[in-house]
C-alpha positions as CSV (number, residue, x, y, z in Angstrom):
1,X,0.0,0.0,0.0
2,X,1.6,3.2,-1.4
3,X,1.7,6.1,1.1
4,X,3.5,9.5,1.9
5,X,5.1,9.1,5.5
6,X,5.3,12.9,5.7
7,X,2.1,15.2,6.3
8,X,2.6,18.0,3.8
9,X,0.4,21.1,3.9
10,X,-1.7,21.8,1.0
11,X,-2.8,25.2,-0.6
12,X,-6.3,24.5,-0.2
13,X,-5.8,24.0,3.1
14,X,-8.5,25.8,5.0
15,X,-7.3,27.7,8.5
16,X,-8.6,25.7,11.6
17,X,-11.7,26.9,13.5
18,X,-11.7,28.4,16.3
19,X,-13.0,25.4,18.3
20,X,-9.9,23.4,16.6
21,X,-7.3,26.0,17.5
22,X,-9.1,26.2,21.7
23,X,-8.7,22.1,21.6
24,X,-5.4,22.1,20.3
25,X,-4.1,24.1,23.1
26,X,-6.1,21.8,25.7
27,X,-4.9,18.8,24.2
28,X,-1.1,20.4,24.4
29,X,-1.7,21.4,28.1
30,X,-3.8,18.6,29.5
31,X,-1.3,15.9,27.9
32,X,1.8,17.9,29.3
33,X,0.6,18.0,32.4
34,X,-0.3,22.0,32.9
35,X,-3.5,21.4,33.7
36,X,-3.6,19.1,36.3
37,X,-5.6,15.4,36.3
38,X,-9.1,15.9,38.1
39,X,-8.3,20.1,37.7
40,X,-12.0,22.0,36.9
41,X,-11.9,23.2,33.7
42,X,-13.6,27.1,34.3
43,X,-15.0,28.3,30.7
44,X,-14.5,31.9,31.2
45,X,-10.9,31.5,32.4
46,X,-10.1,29.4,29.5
47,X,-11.6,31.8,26.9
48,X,-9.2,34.4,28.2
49,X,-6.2,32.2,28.6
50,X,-6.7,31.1,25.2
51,X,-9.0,34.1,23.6
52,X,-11.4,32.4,22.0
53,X,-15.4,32.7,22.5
54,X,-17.3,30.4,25.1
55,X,-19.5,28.5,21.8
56,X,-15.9,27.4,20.7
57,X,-14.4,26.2,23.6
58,X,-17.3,24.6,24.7
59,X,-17.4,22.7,20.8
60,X,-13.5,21.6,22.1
61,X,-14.3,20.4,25.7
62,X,-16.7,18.2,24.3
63,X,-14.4,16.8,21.9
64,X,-12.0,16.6,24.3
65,X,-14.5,14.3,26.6
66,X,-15.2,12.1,23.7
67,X,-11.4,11.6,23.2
68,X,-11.3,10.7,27.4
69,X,-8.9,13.5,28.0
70,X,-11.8,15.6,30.3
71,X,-15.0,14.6,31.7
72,X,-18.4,16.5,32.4
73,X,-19.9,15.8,35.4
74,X,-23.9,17.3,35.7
75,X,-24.1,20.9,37.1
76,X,-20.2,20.6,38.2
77,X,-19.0,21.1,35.0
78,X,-15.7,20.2,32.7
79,X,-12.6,18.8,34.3
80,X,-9.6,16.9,33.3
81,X,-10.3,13.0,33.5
82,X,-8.2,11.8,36.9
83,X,-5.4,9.4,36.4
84,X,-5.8,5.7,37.4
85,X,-2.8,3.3,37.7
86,X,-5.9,0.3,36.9
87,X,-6.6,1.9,34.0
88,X,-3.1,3.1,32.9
89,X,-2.4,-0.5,33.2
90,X,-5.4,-1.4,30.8
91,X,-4.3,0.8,28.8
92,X,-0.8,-0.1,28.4
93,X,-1.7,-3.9,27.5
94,X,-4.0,-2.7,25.0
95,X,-0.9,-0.8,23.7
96,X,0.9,-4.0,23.5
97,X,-1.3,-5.7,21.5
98,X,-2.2,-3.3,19.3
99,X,1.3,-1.8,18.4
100,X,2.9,-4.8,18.1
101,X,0.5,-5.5,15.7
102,X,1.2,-2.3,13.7
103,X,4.4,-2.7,14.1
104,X,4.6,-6.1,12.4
105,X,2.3,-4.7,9.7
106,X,4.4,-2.1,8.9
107,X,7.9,-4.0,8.9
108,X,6.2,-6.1,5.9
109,X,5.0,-3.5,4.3
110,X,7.5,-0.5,5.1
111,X,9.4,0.5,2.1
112,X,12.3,2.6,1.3
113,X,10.5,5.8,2.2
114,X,9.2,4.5,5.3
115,X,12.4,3.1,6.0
116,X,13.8,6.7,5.4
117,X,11.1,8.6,7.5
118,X,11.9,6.3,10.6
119,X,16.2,7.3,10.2
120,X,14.8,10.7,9.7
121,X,12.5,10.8,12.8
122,X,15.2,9.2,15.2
123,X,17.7,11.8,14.2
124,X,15.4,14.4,15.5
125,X,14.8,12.2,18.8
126,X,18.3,11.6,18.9
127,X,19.3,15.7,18.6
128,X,16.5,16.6,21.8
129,X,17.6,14.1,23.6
130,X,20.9,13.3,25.6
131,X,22.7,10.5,26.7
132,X,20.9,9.4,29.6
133,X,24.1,8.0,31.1
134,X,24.0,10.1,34.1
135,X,20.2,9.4,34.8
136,X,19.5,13.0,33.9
137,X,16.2,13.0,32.1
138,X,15.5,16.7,31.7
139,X,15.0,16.8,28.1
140,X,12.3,15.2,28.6
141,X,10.4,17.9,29.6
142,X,11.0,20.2,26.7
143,X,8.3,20.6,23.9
144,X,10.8,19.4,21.8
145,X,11.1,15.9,22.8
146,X,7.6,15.2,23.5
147,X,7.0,15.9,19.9
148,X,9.7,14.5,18.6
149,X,9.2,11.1,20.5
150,X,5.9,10.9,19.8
151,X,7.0,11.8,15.9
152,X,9.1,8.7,15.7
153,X,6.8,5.9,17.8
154,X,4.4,6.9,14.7
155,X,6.7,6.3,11.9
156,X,7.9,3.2,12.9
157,X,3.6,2.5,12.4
158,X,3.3,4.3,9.3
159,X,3.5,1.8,7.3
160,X,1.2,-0.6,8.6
161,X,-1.8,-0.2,6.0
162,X,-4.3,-0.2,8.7
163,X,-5.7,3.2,9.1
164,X,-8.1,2.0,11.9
165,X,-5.0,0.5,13.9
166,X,-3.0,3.8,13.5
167,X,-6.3,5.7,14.9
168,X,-6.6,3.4,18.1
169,X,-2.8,4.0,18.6
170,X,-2.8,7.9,18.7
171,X,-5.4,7.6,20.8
172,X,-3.9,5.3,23.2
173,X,-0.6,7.6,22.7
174,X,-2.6,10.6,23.9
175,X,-4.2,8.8,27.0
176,X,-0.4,7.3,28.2
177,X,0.8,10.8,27.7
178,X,-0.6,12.5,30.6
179,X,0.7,9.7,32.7
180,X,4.2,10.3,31.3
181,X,4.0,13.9,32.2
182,X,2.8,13.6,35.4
183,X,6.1,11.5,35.9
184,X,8.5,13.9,34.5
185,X,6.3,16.7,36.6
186,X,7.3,14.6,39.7
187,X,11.0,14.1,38.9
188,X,13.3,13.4,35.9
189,X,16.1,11.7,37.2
190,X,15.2,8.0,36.1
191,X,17.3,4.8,37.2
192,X,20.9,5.3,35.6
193,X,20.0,2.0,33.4
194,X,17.9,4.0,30.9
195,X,19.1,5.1,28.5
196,X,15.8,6.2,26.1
197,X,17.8,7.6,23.2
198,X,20.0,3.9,22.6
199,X,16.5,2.0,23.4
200,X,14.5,3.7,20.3
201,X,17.5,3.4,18.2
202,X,17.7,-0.2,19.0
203,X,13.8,-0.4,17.9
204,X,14.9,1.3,14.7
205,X,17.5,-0.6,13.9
206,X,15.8,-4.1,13.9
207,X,12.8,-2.4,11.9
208,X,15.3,-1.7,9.1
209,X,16.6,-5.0,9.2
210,X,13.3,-6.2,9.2
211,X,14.0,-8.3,12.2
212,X,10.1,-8.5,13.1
213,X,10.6,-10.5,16.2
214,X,13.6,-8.8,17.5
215,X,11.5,-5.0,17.3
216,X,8.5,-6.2,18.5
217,X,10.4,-7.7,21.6
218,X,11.9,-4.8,21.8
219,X,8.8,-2.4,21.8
220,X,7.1,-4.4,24.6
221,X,10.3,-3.9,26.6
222,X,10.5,-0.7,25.8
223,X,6.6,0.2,26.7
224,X,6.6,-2.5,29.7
225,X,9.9,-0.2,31.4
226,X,8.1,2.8,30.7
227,X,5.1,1.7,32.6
228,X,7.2,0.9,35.5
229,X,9.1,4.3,35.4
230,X,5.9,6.4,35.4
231,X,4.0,4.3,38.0
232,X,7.1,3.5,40.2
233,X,5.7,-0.1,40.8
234,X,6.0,-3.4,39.4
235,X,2.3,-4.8,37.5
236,X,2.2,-7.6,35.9
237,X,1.9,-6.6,32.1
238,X,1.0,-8.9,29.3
239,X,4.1,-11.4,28.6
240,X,3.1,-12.7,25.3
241,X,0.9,-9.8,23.5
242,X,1.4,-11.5,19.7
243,X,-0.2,-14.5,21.0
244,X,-3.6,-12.4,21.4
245,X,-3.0,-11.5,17.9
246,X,-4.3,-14.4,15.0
247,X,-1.6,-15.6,12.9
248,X,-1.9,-15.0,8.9
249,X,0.5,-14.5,6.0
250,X,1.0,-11.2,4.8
251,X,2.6,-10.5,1.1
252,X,5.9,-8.3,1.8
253,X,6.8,-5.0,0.3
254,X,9.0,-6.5,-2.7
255,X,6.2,-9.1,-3.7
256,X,8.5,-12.0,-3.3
257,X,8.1,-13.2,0.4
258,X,5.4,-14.0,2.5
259,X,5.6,-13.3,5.9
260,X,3.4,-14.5,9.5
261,X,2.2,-11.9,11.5
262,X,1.4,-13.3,15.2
């Protein structure tokens, strides 16, 4: 399935509402953590902070409830949705299973673009992020890796030729994200072990050598020590996530092999 890994702006391109513009800068300050889990959500303060008109903002708090970033509780109002260490750990499993799945896709399908548009993104990681080696994590709580990390987990999936899969993944993405920043709001020294720039570059370099098991062992890992960072406490996450997955054969990019996914 022929695709274009990079989103390119087009000159019929009509501006964003105003309701897109007030939920884009929710999204950016629920998921970073500025506004607080279980924080009340006051419409006239955020029309000010943001300057846009009460209709609008209303239009993105509801959007913002249907994507389980805020909730609306009768005659109380909007508020962020509260964070839940059950339901992060739902969640994450959920991630498992359905990433690994992408991923696989995406490995069998991924061609030389994709396989340049993954390079590309973890050279943009690589540059926000540093070594790690002293268990200084303070990059991470720039704008700049947030995007950029969140850039490259999507490329790896770009390729997967399942747009419904690559919806339930950004949405999953944005949900762990608030969790992750309430983390790095906490502290960002992590265990001097870590080392997040060599782990996605590890991912990345199976995926180019289309080493399907060796990345997707690696992603769990990578999503499983992630989970344990944010929450500070051992659960017990899914072991085996492909086996949830049915097998089937899949026809790889060059046409000549076929491949088992699961």
């Amino acid at each position: 399935m022929a695709k274009d890994y990079a989103t390119e702006a087009t000159h019929d391109e009509k501006p964003p509402s105003l309701a897109a513009l007030a939920y884009g800068r929710l999204y950016a300050d629920i998921t970073s953590g500025r506004l607080a889990p279980g924080q009340k959500l006051l419409a006239a303060e955020l029309s000010a902070t943001y300057a846009v008109g009460l209709s609008p903002l209303r239009d993105a708090l509801n959007r913002l409830c249907a994507d389980g970033l805020a909730v609306k509780r009768e005659q109380k109002g909007f508020f962020v949705a509260d964070l839940d260490e059950g339901e992060f750990l739902q969640i994450t499993n959920t991630r498992l299973v359905i990433e690994e799945a992408a991923l696989r896709l995406s490995i069998a399908y991924g061609d030389e673009k994709w396989e340049e548009a993954i390079v590309l993104a973890f050279y943009r990681l690589a540059k926000t992020g540093g070594s790690g080696d002293d268990g200084n994590m303070d990059f991470m709580l720039t704008r700049e890796w947030s995007t950029a990390h969140q850039e490259f987990h999507f490329a790896l999936l770009a390729a997967s030729g399942n747009d419904w899969l690559l919806t339930f993944c950004k949405k999953l993405y944005e949900q762990t994200a608030r969790y992750r920043a309430r983390r790095r709001m906490l502290s960002s020294k992590l265990p001097i072990y870590v080392n997040l720039v060599q782990a996605h570059k590890d991912i990345m370099d199976r995926c180019l050598a289309r080493d399907a098991d060796g990345a997707a062992d690696l992603l769990v890992q990578h999503y499983k020590t992630s989970f344990e960072l944010v929450t500070g406490m051992h659960f017990n996450l899914l072991e085996k996530p492909r086996h949830m997955v049915p097998a089937f054969d899949i026809q790889s990019a060059d046409g000549r092999n076929n491949l088992k996914v699961g």
